[in-house]
N, C-alpha and C positions, 0 to 999 in steps of 0.2 A: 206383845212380848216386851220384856223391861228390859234396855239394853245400856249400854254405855259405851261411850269409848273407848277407855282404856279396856273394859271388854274384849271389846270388838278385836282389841289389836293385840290382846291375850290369846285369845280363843281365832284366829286368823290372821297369823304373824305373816306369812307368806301369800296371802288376800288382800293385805290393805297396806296403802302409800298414807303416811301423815304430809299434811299439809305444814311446811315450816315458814311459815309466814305469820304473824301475829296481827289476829282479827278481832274487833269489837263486838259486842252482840247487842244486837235491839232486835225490840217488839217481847212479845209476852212469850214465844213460843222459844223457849232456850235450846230445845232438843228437837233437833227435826233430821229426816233425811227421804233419799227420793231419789228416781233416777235422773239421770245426769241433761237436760239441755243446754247448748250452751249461744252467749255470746260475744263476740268482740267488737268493741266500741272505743274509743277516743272523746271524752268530754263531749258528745254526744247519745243522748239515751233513748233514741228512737224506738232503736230494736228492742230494746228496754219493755218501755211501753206497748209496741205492738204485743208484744210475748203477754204480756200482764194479762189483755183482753183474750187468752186462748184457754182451754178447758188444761190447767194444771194438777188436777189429782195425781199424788204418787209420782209427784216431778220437783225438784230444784233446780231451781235457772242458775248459774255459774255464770259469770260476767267477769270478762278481762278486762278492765278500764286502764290498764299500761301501768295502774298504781298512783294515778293522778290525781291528786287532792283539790286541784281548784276546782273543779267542777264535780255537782251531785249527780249521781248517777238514778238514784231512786228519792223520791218526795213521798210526800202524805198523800195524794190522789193515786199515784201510778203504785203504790205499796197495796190501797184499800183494795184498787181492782184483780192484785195478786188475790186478795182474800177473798174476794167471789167470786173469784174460777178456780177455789179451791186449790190452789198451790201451796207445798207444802216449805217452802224456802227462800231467799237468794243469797249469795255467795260472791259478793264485789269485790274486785282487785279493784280497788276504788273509794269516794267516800259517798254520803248520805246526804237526806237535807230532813226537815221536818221531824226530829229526832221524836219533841215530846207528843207528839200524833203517833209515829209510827210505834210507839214503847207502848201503845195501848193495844195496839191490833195484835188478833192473835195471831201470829205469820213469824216468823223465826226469819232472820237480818244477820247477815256476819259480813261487813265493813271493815276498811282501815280508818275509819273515823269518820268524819262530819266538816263540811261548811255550808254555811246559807246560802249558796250560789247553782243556780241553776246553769243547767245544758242547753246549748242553743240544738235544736232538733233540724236536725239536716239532711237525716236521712242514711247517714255512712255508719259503717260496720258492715261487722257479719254474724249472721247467725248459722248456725248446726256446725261447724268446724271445731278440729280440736283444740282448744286453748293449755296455756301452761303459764305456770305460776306458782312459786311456793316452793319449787322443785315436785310439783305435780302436774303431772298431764290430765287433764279431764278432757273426756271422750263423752260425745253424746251415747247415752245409752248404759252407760257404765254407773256404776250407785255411787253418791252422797251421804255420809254421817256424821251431823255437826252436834254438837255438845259443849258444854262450860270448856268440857277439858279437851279440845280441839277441834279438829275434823280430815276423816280418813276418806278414801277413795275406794273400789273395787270396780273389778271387770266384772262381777256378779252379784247377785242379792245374798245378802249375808242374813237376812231376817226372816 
């Protein structure tokens, strides 16, 4: 099915929360969405990484990195290994690293931007809790639909 955003939120005015936070997009895949896992993290991207090596079909990882720029929450190795467990996303309150690698892979990226600096990996976060951001709540289990022209939330599958 051929969808859009602004669709979505034509056709499901009382279904879908916009996220009001302005996000970047890398990788080849501009349109994606999925149900909702999430994580929260601090300039560490453990939980990051572990999530990458798990069977993501039909899933977007959401990551609340607090909005912190010095540190990359996702590189070119831990992006490749989203793309072969099938993962159809991620969604970082946060920024990136490995931009011109990760603009090749077909995996859909929506970031507050980029620096070259990596995360020392410590082991802290969490994963499955609800995060917020954007003036959005994302709940695990709830759906993702990111596009050029933003990206909306639901409590159910709209596709």
């Amino acid at each position: 099915m051929t969808w859009t955003s602004p669709d979505l939120a034509d056709n499901f005015p009382g279904n879908v929360v916009a996220l009001e936070l302005q996000m970047q997009s890398y990788g080849l895949k501009t349109q994606f969405c999925g149900q909702i896992v999430t994580v929260k993290c601090f300039e560490d991207n453990s939980f990051v990484k572990e999530l990458a090596a798990t069977d993501g079909r039909g899933k977007v990882l959401v990551v609340d990195g607090g909005g912190s720029i010095r540190r990359a929450l996702l590189g070119d190795m831990i992006a490749a290994n989203f793309v072969k467990n099938g993962w159809e996303g991620i969604i970082i309150n946060g920024v990136i690293r490995d931009v011109e690698i990760i603009n090749t892979l077909a995996f859909g990226v929506k970031a507050l931007g980029c620096v070259p600096l990596k995360t020392d990996k410590r082991g802290e976060g969490q994963k499955y809790i609800p995060v917020a951001f954007g003036n959005v709540n994302f709940t695990e289990a709830h759906y993702v639909y990111s596009d050029g022209s933003g990206i909306l939330v639901s409590d159910k599958a709209l596709l």
